[in-house]
FIVEX-39300 format. One line per field, with one value per residue (C-alpha): residue number from 1; z, y, x. Coordinates in steps of 0.02 Angstrom, whole numbers, padded with zeros to 5 digits. Each point is the difference from the previous one (the first is absolute). Layout:
resi (NUM, ...)
zz (Z, ...)
yy (Y, ...)
xx (X, ...)
//
This chain:
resi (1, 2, 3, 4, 5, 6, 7, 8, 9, 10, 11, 12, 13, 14, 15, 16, 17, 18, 19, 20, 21, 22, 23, 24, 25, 26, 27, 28, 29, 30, 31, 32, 33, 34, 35, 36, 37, 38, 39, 40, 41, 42, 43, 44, 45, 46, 47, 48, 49, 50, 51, 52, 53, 54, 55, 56, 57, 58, 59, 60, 61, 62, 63, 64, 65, 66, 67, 68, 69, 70, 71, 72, 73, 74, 75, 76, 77, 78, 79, 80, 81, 82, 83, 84, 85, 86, 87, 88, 89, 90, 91, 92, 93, 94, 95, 96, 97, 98, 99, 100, 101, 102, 103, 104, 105, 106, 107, 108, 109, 110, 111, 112, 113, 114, 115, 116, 117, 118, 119, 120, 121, 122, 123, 124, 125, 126, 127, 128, 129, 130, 131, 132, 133, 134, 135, 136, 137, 138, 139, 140, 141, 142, 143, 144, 145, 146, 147, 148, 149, 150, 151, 152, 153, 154, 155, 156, 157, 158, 159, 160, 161, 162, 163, 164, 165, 166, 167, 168, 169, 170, 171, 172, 173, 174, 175, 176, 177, 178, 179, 180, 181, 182, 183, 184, 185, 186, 187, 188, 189, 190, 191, 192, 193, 194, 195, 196, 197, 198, 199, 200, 201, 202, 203, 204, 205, 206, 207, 208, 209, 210, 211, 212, 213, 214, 215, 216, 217, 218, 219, 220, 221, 222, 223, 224, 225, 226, 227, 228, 229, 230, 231, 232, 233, 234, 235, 236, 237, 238, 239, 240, 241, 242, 243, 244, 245, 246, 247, 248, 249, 250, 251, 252, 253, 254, 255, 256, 257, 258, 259, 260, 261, 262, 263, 264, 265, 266, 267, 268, 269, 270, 271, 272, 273, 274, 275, 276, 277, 278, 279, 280, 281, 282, 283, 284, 285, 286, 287, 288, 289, 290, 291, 292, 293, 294, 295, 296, 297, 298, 299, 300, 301, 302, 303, 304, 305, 306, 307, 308, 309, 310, 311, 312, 313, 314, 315, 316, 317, 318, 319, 320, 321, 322, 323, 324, 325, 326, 327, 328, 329, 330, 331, 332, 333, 334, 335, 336, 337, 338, 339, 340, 341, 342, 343, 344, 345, 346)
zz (05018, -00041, -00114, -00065, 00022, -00035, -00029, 00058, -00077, 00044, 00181, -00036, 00037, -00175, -00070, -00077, 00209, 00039, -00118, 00025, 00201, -00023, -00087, 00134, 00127, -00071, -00086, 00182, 00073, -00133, -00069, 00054, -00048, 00021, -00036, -00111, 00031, 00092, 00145, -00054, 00164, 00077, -00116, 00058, 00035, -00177, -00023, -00125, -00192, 00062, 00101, -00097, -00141, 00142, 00043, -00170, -00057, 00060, -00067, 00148, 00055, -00144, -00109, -00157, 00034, 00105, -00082, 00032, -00026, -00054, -00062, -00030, -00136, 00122, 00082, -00174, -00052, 00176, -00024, -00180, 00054, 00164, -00152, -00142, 00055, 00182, -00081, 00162, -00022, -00009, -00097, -00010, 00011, -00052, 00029, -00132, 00033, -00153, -00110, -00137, -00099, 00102, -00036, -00106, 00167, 00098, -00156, -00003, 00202, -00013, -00164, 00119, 00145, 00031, 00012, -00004, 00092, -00049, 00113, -00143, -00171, -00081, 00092, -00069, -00195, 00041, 00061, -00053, 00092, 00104, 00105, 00067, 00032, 00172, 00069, 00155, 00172, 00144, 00195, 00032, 00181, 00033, -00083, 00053, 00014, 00156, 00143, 00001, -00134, 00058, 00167, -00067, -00122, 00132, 00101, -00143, 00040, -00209, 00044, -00067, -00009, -00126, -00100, -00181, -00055, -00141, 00021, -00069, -00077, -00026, -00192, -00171, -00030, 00137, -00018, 00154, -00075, -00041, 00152, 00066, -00133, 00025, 00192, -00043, -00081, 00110, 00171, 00011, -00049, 00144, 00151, 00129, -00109, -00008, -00131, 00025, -00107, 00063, -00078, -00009, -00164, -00047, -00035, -00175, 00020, 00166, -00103, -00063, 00187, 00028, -00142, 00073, 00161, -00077, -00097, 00157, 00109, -00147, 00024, 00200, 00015, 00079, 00176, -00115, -00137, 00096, -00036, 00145, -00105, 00021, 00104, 00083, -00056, 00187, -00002, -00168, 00051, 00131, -00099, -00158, 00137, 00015, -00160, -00084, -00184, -00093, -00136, -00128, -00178, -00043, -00211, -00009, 00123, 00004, 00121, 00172, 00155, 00084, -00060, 00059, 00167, 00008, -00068, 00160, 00122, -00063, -00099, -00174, -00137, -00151, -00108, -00184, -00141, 00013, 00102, 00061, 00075, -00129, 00059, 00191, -00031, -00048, -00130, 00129, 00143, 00095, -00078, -00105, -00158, -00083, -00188, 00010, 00036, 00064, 00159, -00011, -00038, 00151, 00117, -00056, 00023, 00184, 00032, -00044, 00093, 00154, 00001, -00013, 00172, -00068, -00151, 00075, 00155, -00164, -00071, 00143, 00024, -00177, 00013, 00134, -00072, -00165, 00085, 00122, -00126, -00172, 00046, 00153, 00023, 00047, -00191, -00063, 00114, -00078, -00177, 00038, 00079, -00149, -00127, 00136, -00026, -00173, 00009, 00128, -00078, -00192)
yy (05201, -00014, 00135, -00117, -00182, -00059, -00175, -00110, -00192, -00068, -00068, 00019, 00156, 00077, 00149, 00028, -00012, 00122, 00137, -00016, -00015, 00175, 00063, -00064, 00069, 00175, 00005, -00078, 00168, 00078, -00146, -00105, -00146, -00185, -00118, -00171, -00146, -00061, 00132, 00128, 00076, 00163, -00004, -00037, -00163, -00077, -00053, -00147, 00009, -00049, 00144, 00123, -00047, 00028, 00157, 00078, -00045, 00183, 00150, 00114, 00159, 00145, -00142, -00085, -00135, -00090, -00046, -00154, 00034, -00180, -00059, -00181, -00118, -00069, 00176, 00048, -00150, 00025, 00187, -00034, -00133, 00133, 00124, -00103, -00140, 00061, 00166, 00073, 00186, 00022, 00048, -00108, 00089, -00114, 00062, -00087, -00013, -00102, 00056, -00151, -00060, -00068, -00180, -00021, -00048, 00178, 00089, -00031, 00013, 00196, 00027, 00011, 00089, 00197, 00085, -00057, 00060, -00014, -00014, 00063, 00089, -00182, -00085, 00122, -00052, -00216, 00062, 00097, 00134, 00066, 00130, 00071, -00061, -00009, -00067, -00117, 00095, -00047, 00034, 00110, 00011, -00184, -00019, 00104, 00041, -00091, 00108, -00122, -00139, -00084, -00031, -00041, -00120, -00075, -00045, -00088, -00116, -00060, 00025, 00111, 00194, 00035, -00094, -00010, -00052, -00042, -00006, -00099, -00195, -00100, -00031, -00005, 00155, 00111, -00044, -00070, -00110, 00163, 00082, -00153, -00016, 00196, -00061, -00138, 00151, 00139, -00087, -00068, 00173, 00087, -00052, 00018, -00018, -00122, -00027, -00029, -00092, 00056, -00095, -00193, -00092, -00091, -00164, 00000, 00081, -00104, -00065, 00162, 00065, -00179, 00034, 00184, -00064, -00147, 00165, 00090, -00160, -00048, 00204, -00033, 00135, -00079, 00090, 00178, -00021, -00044, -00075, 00054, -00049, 00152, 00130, 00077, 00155, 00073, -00049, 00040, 00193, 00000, -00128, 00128, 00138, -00132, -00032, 00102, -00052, -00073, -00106, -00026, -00087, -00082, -00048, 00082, 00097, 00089, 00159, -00084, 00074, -00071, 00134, 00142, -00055, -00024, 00178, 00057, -00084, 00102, -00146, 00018, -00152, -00065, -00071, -00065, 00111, -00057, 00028, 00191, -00034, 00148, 00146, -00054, 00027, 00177, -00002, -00087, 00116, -00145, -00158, -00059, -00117, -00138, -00087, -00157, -00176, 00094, -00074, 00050, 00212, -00033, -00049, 00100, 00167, -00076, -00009, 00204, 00040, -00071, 00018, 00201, 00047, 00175, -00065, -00113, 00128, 00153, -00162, -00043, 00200, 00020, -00191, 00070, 00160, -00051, -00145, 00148, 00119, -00105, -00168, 00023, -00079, 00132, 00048, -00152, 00003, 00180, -00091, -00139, 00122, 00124, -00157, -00034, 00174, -00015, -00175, 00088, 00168, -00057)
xx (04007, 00191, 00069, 00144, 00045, 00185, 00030, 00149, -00043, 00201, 00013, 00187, 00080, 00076, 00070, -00174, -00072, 00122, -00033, -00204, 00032, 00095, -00122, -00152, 00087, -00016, -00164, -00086, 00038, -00121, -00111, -00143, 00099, 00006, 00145, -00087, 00097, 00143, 00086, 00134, 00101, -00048, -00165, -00191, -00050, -00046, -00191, -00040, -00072, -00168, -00002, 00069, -00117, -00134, 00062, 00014, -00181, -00047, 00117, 00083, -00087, 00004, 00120, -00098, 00120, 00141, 00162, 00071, 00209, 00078, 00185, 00006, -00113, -00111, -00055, -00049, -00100, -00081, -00044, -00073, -00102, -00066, -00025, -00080, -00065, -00067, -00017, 00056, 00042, 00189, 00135, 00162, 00175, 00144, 00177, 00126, 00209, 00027, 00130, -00051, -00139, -00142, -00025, -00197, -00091, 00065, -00023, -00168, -00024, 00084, -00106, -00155, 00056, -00079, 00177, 00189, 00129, 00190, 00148, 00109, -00004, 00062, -00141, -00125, 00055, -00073, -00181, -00158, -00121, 00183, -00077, 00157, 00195, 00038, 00152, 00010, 00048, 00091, -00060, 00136, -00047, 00003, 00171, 00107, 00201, 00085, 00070, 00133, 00015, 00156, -00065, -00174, 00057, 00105, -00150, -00069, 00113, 00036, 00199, 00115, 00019, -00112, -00158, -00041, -00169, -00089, -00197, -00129, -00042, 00124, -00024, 00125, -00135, 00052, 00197, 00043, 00117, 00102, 00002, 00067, 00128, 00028, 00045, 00097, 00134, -00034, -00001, 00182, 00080, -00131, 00038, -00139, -00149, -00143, -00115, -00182, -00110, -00187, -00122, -00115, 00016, -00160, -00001, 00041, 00154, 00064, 00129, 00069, 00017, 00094, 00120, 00043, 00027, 00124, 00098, -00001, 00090, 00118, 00032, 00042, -00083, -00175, 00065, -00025, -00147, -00162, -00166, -00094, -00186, -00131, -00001, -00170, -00069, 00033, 00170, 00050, 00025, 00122, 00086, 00020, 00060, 00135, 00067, 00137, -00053, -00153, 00046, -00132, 00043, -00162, -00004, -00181, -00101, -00152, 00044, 00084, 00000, 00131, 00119, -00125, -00019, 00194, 00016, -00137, 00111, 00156, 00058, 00055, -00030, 00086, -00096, -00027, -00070, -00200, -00151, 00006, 00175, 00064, -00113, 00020, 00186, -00012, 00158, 00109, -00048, -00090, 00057, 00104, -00059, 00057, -00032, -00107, 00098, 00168, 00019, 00204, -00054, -00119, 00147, 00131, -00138, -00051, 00203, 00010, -00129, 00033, 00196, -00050, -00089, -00023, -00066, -00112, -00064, -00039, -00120, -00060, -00065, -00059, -00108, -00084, -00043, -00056, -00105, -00092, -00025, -00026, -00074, -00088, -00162, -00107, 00032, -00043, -00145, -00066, 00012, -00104, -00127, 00006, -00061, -00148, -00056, -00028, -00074, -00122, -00013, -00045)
//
């Protein structure tokens, strides 16, 4: 039988499926392991409830139990019912990014669960039973510095001499409206540049994305600040290797990864002062960061940056370096593993 089954519940592809595909991809190398759900990229095939619940009804060779690894409110309901109700024998591991109070429902959900991991030391401080604090990793060998990035992000074919991105939904949450506004200054005064908004906005917020793209026209700059909706998880990579800045100034955010895969790729960030944004930058060695809501600090740091080619190449170095050698995912993978071990060797 299966040693450990990870669950992935969200058909859509989010910053939540990116750090557990990261982390699949490593522990399959080392694990009897089976994906539950919906397909992450360059993982196993997934296998449904039904059958994981089949497959755990008999622990795994010398193991008293399997542990089912989940992330999201319906893979935890789903494990406890496995464990208490079908009485299957597991444990449930539930990694938390949350750097707020749990709404009563959650609360109760992470309340229940065998061990809790943390992405961060402020996450750790809104849940119970924390078995250790381990930070989200990047796949530093599948994003990696470009041999050339101003002839790579010329075949991308956005325009321009150099990209700008910022990464993620399109939501007041995340601040897209002030990278856009951040554009709207920076853009005119750098010529050559073109702005990137990656990202889908759901349904509810359609009429946000409409009123950015409205600023962005009344701007005349819709030939320079893009909306090119979601990118793939294969093509999102190359086009980090691309970019010359990641530009992140969400209002609240868990961890984010969009600045640490930027950082892989060679690709320093500015972002605002939330999420892990603070220890990624390394005291301005990696990135640079912002106060929350100051879309003007935001462009006028972008316009240093990239008017300093020096500048800019010595943060493009240290981005990579800290990324390989502080936020890797093979560490993050040896953290997850070390709270199995207890689970299996109490």
């Amino acid at each position: 039988m299966a040693e450990l089954f990870v669950t992935n519940f969200n058909r859509n592809f989010t910053g939540v499926s990116a750090t557990a595909a990261n982390v699949i991809r490593q522990q399959a190398r080392s694990r009897d392991l089976r994906l539950v759900g919906h397909p992450l990229p360059g993982c196993p095939a997934p296998i449904s409830v039904a059958q994981a619940r089949q497959l755990s009804r008999s622990p795994p060779r010398g193991k008293e139990f399997s542990i089912w690894h989940v992330r999201r409110n319906p893979e935890m309901r789903a494990a406890l019912w496995a464990r208490d109700v079908l009485r299957l024998p597991i444990r449930i591991v539930f990694t938390s990014a949350a750097q707020r109070r749990h709404s009563a429902y959650p609360r109760w959900l992470i309340s229940r669960m065998d061990a809790v991991i943390a992405t961060t030391e402020a996450a750790a401080t809104y849940v119970p039973n924390v078995r250790a604090v381990v930070p989200h990793g990047v796949d530093t060998a599948l994003f990696v510095p470009a041999h050339d990035r101003s002839a790579l992000w010329k075949s991308l074919g956005y325009g321009g001499r150099c990209g700008i991105a910022t990464i993620g939904r399109i939501r007041p949450e995340k601040g897209t409206d002030l990278f856009v506004d951040a554009m709207i200054r920076l853009l005119p005064s750098l010529t050559g540049a073109t702005a990137l908004v990656i990202g889908r906005a759901a349904r509810e917020h359609s009429s946000f994305l409409k009123d950015l793209q409205s600023r962005v026209r009344a701007a005349g700059l819709s030939d320079r600040i893009l909306f090119p909706g979601e990118i793939s998880s294969t093509d999102l990579p190359e086009l980090m290797r691309g970019l010359s800045l990641v530009m992140q100034l969400p209002r609240y955010e868990g961890y984010g990864m969009a600045p640490l895969e930027g950082m892989a790729s060679g690709v320093p960030f500015i972002g605002s002062d939330t999420g892990y944004y603070r220890a990624f930058s390394a005291q301005g060695r990696g990135g640079l960061i912002v106060p929350l809501e100051t879309s003007q600090q935001a462009a006028q740091a972008a316009q240093a940056l990239l008017d300093d080619p020096h500048r800019h190449a010595a943060l493009s170095r240290a981005a990579r370096d800290i990324a390989e050698n502080s936020f890797s995912i093979s560490t993050e993978a040896d953290g997850i593993e070390a709270v199995y071990d207890q689970l299996w060797g109490q």
